[in-house]
NUVEX-942798 format. One record per residue (C-alpha): residue number from 1; x, y, z. Coordinates in Angstrom, 2 decimals, decimal comma. Each point is the difference from the previous one (the first is absolute). Layout:
// NUVEX-942798
(NUM (X Y Z))
...
This chain:
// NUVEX-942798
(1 (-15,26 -3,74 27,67))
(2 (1,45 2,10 -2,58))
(3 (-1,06 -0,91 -3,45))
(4 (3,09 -2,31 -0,80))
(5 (-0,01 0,61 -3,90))
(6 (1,24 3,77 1,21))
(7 (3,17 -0,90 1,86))
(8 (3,23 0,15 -2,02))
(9 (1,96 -2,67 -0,88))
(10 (2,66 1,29 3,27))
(11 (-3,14 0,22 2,25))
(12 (-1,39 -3,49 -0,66))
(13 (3,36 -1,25 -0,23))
(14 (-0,10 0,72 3,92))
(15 (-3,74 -1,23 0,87))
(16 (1,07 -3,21 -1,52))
(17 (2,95 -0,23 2,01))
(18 (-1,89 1,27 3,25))
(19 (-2,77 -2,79 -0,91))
(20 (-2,57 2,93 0,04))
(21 (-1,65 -2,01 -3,29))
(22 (0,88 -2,77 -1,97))
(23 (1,44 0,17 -4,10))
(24 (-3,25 -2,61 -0,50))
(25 (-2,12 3,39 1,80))
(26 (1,91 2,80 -1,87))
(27 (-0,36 -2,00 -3,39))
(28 (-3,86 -0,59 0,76))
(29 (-0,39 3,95 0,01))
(30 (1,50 0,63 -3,32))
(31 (-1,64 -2,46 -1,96))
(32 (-3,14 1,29 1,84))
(33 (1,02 3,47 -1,09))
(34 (0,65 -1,33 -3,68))
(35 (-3,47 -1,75 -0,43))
(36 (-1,78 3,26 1,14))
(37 (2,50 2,80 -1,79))
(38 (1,31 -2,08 -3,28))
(39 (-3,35 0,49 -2,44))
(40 (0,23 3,69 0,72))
(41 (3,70 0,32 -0,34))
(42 (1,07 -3,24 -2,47))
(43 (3,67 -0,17 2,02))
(44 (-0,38 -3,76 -0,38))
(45 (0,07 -1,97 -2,98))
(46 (0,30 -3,26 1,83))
(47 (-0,22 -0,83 4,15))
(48 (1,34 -2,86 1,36))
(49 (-1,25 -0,48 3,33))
(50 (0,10 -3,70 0,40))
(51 (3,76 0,92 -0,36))
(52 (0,21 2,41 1,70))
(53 (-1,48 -1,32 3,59))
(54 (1,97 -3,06 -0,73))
(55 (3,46 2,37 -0,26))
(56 (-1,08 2,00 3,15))
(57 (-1,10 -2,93 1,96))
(58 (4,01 -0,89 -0,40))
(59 (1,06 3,04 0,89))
(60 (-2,00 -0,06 3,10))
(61 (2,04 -3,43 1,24))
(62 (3,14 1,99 -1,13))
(63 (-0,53 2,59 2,19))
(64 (-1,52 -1,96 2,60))
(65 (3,51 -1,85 -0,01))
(66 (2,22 3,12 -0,09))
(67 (0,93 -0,83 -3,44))
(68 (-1,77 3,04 -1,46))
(69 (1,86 1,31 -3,53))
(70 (-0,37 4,21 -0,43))
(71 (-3,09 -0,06 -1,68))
(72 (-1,85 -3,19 1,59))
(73 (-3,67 0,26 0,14))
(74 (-0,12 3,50 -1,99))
(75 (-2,84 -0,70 -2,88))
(76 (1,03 1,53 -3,75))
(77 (-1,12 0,38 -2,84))
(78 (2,08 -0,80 -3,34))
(79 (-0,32 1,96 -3,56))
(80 (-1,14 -2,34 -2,94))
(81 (3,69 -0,05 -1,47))
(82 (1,97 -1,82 2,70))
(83 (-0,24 -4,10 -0,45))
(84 (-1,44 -1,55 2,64))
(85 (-0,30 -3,91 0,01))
(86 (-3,02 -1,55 -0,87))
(87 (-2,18 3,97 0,43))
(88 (-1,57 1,62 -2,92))
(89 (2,86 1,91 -1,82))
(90 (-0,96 2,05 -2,93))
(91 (1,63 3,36 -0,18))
(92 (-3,77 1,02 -0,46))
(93 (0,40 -0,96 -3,25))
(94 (-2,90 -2,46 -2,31))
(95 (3,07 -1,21 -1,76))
(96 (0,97 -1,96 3,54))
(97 (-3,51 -1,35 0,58))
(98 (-0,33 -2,75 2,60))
(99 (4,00 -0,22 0,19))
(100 (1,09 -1,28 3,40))
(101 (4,23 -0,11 0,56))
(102 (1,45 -3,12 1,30))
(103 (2,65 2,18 1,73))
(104 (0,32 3,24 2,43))
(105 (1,61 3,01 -0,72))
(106 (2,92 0,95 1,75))
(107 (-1,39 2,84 1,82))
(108 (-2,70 -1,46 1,51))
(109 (2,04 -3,07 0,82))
(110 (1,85 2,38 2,20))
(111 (-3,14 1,46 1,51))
(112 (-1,32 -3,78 0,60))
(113 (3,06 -0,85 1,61))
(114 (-0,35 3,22 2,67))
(115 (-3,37 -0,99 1,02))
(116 (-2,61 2,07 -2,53))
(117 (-3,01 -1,12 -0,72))
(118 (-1,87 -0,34 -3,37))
(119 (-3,44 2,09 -0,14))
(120 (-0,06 0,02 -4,04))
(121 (1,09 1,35 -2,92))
(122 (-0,26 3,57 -0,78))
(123 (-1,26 1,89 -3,36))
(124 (2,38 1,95 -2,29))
(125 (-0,13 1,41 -3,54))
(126 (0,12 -2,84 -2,71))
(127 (3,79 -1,25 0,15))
(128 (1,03 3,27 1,92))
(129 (-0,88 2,31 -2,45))
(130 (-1,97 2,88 0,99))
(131 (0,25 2,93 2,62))
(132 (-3,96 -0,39 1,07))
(133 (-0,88 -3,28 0,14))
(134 (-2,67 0,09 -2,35))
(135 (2,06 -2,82 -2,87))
(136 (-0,67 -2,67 2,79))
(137 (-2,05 -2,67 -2,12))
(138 (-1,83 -0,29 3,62))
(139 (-1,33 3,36 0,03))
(140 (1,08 2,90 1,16))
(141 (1,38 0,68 3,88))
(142 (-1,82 3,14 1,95))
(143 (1,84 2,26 2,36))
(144 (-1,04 -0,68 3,60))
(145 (0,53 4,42 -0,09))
(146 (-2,85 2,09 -1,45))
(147 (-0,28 3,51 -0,06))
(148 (-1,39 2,29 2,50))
(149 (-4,15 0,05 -0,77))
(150 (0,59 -2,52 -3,16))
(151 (-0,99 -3,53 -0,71))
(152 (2,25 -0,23 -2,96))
(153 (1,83 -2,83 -0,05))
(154 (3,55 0,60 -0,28))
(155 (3,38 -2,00 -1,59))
(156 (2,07 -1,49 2,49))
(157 (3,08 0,60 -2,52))
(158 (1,51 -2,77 -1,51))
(159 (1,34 -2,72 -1,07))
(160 (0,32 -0,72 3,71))
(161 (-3,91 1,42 0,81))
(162 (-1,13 -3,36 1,60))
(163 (3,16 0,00 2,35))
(164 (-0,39 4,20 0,87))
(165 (-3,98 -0,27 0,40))
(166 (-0,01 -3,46 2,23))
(167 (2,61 1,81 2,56))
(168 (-1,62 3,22 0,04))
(169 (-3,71 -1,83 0,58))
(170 (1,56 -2,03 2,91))
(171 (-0,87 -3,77 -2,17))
(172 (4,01 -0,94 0,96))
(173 (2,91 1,09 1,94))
(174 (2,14 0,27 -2,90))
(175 (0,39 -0,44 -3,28))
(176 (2,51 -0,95 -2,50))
(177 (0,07 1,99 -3,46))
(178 (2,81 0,39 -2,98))
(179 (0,95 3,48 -1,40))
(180 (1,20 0,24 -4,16))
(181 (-0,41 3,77 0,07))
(182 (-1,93 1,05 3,03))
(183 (-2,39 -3,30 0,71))
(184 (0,70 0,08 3,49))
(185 (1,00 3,72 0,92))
(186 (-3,31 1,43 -2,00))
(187 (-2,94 -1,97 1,45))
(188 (1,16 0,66 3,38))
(189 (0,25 3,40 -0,58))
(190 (-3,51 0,16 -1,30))
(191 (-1,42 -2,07 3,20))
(192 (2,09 1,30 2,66))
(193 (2,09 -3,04 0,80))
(194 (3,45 -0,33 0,31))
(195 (2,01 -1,60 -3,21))
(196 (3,55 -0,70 -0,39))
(197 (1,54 -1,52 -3,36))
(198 (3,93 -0,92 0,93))
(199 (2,45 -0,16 -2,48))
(200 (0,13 -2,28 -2,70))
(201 (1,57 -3,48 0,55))
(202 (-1,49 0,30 4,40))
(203 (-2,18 -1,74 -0,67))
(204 (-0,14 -3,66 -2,30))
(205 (-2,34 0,24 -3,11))
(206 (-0,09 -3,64 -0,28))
(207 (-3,34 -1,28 0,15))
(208 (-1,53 3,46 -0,86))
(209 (-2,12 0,87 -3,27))
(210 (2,50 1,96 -2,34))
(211 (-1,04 3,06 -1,02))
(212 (3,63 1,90 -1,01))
(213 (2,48 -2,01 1,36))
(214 (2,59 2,67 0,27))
(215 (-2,65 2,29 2,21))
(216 (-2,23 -2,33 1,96))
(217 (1,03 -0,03 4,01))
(218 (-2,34 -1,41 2,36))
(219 (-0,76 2,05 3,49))
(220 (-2,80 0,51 2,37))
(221 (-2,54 1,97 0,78))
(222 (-1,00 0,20 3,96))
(223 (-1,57 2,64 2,37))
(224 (3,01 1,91 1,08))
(225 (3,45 0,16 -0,58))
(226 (0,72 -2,75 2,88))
(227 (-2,36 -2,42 -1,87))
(228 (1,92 0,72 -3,06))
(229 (3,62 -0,42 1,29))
(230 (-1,12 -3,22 2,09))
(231 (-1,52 -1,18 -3,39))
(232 (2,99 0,65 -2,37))
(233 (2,04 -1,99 2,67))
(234 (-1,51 -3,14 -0,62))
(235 (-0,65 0,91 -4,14))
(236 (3,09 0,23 -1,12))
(237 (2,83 -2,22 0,12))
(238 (3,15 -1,39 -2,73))
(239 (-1,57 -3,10 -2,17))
(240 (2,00 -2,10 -1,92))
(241 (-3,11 -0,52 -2,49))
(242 (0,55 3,80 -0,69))
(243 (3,47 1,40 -1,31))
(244 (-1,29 3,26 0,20))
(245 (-0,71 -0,12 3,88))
(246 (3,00 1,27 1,93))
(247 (2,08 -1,72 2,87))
(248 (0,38 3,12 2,51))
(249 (-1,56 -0,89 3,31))
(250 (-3,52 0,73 0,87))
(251 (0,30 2,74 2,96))
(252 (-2,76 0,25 2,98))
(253 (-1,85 2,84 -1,83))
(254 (-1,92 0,42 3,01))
(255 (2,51 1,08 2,23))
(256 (0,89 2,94 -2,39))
(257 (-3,77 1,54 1,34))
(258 (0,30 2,85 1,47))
(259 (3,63 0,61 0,04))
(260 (1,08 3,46 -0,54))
(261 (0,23 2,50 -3,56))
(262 (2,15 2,01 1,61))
(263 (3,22 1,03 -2,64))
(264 (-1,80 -2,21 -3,05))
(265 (-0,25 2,01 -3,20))
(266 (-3,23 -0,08 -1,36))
(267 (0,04 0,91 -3,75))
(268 (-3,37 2,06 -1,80))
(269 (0,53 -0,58 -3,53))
(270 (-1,40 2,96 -1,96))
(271 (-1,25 -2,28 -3,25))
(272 (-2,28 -0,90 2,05))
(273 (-1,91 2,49 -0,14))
(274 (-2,36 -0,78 -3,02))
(275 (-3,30 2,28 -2,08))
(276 (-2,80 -0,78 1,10))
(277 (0,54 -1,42 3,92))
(278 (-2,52 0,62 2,37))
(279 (1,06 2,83 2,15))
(280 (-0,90 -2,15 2,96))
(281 (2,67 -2,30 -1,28))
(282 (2,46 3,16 0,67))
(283 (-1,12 0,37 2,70))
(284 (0,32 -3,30 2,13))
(285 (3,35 -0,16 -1,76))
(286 (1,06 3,67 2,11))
(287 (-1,37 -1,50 3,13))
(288 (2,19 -3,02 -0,68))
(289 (2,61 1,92 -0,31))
(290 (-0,35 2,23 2,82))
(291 (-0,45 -3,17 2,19))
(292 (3,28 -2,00 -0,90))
(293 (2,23 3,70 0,90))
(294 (-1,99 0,69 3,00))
(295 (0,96 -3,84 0,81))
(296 (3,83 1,28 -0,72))
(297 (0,12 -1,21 -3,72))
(298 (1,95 2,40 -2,28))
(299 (-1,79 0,89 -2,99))
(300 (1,64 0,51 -3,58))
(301 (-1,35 1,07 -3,44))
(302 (1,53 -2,83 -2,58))
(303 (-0,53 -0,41 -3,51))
(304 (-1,03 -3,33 -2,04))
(305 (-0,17 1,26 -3,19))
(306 (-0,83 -2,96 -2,12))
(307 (-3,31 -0,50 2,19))
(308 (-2,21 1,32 -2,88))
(309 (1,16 -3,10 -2,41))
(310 (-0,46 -2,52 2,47))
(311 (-3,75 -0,98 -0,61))
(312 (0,62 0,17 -3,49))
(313 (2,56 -2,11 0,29))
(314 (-1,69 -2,42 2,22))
(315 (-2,75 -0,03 -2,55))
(316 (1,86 -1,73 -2,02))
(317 (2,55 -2,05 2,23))
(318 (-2,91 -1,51 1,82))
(319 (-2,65 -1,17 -2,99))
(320 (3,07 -1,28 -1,66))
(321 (0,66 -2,00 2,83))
(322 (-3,01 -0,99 0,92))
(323 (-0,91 -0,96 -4,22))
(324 (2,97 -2,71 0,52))
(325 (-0,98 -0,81 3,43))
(326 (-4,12 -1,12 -1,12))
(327 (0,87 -2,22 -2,75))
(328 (0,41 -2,70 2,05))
(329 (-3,89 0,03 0,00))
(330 (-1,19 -1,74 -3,23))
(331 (-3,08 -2,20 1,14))
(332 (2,09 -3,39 -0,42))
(333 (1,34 -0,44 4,24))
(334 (-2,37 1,43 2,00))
(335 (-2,26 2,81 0,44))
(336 (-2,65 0,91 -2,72))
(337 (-0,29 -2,15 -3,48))
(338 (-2,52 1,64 -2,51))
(339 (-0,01 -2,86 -2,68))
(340 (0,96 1,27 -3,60))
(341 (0,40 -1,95 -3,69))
(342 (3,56 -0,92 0,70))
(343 (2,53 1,03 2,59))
(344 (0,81 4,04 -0,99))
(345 (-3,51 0,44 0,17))
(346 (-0,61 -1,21 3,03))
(347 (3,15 1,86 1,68))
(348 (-1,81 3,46 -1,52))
(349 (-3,67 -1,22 0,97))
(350 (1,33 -0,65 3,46))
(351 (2,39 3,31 0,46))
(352 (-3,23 2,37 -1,53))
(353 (-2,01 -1,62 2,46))
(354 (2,35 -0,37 2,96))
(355 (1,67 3,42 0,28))
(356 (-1,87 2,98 1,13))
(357 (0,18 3,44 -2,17))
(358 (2,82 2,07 2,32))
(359 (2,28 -3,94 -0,56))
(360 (-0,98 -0,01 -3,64))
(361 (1,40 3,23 -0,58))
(362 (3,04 -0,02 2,09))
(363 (0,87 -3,52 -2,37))
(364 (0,03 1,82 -3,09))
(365 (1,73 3,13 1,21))
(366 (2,84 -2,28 1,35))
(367 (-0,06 -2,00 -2,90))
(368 (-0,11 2,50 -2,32))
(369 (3,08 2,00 1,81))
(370 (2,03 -3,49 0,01))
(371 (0,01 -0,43 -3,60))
(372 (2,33 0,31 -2,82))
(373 (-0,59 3,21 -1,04))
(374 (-0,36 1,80 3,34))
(375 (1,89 -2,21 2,34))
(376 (3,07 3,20 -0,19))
(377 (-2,46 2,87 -0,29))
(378 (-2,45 -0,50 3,19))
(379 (1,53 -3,03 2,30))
(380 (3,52 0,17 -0,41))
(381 (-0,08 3,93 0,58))
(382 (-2,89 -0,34 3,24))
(383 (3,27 -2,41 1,11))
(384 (2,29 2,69 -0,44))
(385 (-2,40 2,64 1,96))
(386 (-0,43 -2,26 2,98))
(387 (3,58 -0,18 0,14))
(388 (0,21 3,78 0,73))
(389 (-2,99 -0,43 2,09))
(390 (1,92 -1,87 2,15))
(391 (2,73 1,81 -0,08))
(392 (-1,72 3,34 0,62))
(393 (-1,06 -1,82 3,37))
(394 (3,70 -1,55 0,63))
(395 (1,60 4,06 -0,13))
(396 (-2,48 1,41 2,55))
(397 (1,01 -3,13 2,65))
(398 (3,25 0,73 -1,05))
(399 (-0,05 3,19 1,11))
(400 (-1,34 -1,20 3,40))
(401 (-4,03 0,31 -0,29))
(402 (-0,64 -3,03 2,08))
(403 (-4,02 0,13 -1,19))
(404 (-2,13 1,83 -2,52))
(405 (-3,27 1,23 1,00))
(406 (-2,87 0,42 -2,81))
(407 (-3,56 -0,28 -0,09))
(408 (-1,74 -3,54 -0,96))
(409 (-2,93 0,58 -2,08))
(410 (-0,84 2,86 -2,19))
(411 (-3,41 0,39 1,67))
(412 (-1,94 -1,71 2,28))
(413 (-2,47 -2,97 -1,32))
(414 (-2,35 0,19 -2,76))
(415 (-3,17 -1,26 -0,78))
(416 (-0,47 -3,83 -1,07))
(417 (-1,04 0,70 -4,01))
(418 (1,77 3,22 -0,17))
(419 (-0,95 1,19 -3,32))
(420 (3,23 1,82 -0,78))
(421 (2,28 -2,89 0,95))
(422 (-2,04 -2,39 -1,55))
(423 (0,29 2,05 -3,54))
(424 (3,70 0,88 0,46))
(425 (2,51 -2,59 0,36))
(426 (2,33 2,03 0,72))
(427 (-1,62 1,69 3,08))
(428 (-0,03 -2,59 1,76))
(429 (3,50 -0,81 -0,74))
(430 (0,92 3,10 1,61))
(431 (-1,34 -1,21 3,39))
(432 (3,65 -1,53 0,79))
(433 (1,81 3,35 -0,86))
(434 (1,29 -0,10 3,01))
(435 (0,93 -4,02 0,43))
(436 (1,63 -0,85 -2,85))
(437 (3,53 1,03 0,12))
(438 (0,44 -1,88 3,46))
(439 (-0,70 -3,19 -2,34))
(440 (2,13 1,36 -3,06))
(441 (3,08 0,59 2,41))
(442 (-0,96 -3,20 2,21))
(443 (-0,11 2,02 3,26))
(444 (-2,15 -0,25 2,76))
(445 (-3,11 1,84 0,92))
(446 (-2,54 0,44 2,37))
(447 (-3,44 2,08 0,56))
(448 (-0,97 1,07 3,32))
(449 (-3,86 1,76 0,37))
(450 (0,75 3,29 0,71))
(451 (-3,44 1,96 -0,31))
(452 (-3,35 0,77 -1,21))
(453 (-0,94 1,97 -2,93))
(454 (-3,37 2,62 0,16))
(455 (-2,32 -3,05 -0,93))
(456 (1,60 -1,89 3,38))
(457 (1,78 -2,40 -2,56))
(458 (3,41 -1,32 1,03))
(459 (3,33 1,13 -1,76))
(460 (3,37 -1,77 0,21))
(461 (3,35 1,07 0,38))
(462 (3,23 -1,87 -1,77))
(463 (3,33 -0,91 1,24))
(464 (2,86 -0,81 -2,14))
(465 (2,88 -2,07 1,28))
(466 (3,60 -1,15 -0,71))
(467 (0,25 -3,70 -1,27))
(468 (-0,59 -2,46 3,26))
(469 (-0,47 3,16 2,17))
(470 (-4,12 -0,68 0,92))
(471 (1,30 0,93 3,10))
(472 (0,65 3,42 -0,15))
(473 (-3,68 -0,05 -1,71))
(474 (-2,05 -1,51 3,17))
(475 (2,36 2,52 2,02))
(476 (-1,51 2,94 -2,01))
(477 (-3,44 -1,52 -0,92))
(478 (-0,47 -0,65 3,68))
(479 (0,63 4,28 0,53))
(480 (-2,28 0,71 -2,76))
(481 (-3,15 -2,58 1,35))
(482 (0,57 1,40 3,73))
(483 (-0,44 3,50 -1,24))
(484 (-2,73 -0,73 -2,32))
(485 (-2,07 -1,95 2,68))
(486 (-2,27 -3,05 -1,18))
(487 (-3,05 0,37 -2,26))
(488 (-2,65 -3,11 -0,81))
(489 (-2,75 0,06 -2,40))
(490 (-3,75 0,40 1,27))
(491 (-1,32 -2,97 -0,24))
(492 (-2,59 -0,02 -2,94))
(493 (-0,13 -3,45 -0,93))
């Protein structure tokens, strides 16, 4: 039999229906996969599978009754921010030791209801702040991918890394993941997976760890660009626990797979080019290009000129956030208590000793930007330049580009420990060059695998869509991955 943790979520989706194996079967395989692959790899912070057989032995009677929801039986695994009742839930963070919710999030919920089943939850960076994850307080995640005659191990990107490395390694169908200013679209461009990040208010944030309110949106991360539109299906949905969600329907993504390109306007934004990109980075973005015209797209040069403020701008729009967001933990609910003299000194014994160095950091530069004396020099104006973001973004639709097509990473993945990146902030800020503005403008996104570089290491491409149009996005990801062909790690681990 073929090795069941390599079908797709659409291929097992059939078996199961055929009765070729069981959920109970299929579920058995992963978590076998996980106990051999997870102390190499550190995907999982946490597996459930008590749970997990439990929730696939019910799918099994579900589908053995003809009662079967779209993702029954189909095992995945769930990043560290997303509440899930009664399941380890700690952002990754020390500050949110032993912290168990009482409720579910909203997104998995939905999944739940269709059928999924629970493997575990997934490392991250600490509180979703990273582009490597190396800030996880669990250790750092390594890239399934290694290049060509190297035992380095690699980053997986971040802060999504757990979700991007599991899928690549085969240790679950699916995963879900939340994007602030590339979370999602990054790490699967760095592990050859398939990662879409829909636009803001999809998908509920209720019941998810805030990082920027403003910015987070929660997507998956999946095999192909089938996986990823039959996983966004059952993601994202209007919640009344959510104001920010929106009530527009929730279309059958998957039926937009393989439709044709033929007549859309695909935009190449020129800003976009940026010092200091790998030339292979050009270079899978020309093949990209050539392969959405010679699929009938028409191709058009556009301009987004107040791209080079954006991570700037989310530099500060995003710690600020995120500095108003963490106070909430203080030692005196739940999570972490580091006992001090009196009560303020226990709240700073337990924050020094809870937050990781990348959190720390992002705290004070948020803070800092938020008050008095700054609040109209650095936050108010980053407001004002996402604002033109946005509408740099709003003039190209407007003048009917119906997607945008840039690269998704910079380069391909680094080394774990990267010496520069460790020593320069900054450098590894520049790692979501390419991701941010979809979050500033509250677009959608997605990255689609789209070749190798000279080491064998996997680069991603990056659609940009119209508000509620992921559509149009699996339409053109789906050219993009058919032309490309597939590409899976050698198996090191």
């Amino acid at each position: 039999m073929t090795d069941l943790t390599s079908l797709t979520i659409a291929q097992a989706r059939a078996e199961l229906d055929k009765g070729s194996f069981t959920s109970v079967e299929l579920t058995k395989a992963y978590l076998d996969a996980i106990e051999a692959a997870n102390p190499a790899i550190n995907a999982y912070v946490k597996v459930t599978p008590e749970k997990a057989l439990e929730m696939a032995d019910v799918a099994d009677t579900r589908i053995a009754s003809g009662a079967a929801g779209p993702l029954e039986g189909i095992p995945l695994g769930i990043k560290d921010l997303f509440a899930t009742e009664g399941v380890h839930t700690q952002a990754c963070s020390h500050i949110l030791d032993g912290f168990e919710p009482r409720y579910e999030s909203t997104v998995t919920a939905n999944l739940w209801r269709d059928g999924a089943v629970m493997l575990g939850k997934l490392n991250m960076d600490e509180f979703a702040m990273g582009s490597s994850n190396e800030t996880s307080y669990y250790g750092a995640v390594r890239n399934p991918w290694r290049a060509k005659g190297s035992n380095m191990d690699l980053v997986p990107g971040g802060s999504s890394g757990g979700s991007a490395a599991a899928v690549s390694a085969n240790l679950c169908a699916a995963a879900t993941a939340t994007d602030t200013g590339g979370s999602i679209r990054q790490p699967a461009g760095l592990t050859g997976t398939v990662g879409i990040k829909p636009t803001y208010g999809r998908c509920s944030r209720w019941g998810t760890v805030a990082f920027a309110s403003s910015l987070d949106q929660a997507g998956p991360i999946a095999r192909d660009v089938r996986d990823a539109a039959i996983m966004l299906r059952s993601m994202a949905s209007v919640d009344e626990k959510d104001t920010t969600s929106v009530d527009i329907a929730v279309p059958d993504y998957e039926a937009a797979i393989g439709q044709s390109v033929k007549g859309l306007k695909i935009g190449i934004p020129k800003e976009y080019r940026v010092d200091g990109m790998a030339e292979e980075i050009d270079e899978v973005w020309s093949k990209g290009i050539e392969w959405l015209r010679d699929a009938g797209a028409e191709i058009v040069d556009i301009e987004l000129p107040h791209t080079k403020y954006a991570l700037p701008a989310y530099y500060i729009v995003a710690p600020a956030e995120a500095s108003s967001n963490l106070a909430r933990y203080d030692g005196v609910r739940y999570g972490l208590r580091v006992p001090g003299k009196d009560i303020v000194d226990m709240y700073e014994k337990t924050r020094a000793a809870g937050f990781g160095r990348e959190v720390q950091r992002r705290i004070m530069i948020g803070t800092y930007v938020l008050s008095a004396g700054y609040y109209d020099a650095y936050y108010l104006r980053a407001q004002k330049v996402r604002t033109l973001i946005k509408r740099d973004f709003e003039l190209a639709f407007e003048n009917g580009v119906d997607a945008i097509l840039t690269p998704a990473t910079p380069s391909a993945a680094f080394g774990i420990g990267d010496q520069d990146m460790a020593s320069d902030p900054v450098k590894m800020y520049m790692q979501d060059i390419f991701t941010v503005t979809v979050n500033m403008a509250g677009l959608p996104g997605i990255s689609v695998p789209a070749g190798l570089d000279h080491k064998g290491l996997p680069l991603g491409l990056q659609l940009i869509g119209k508000p509620f149009d992921e559509e149009t996005l699996f339409r053109a990801g789906y050219v993009i991955e058919q032309a490309a062909g597939s590409f899976k790690p050698n198996r090191w681990w």
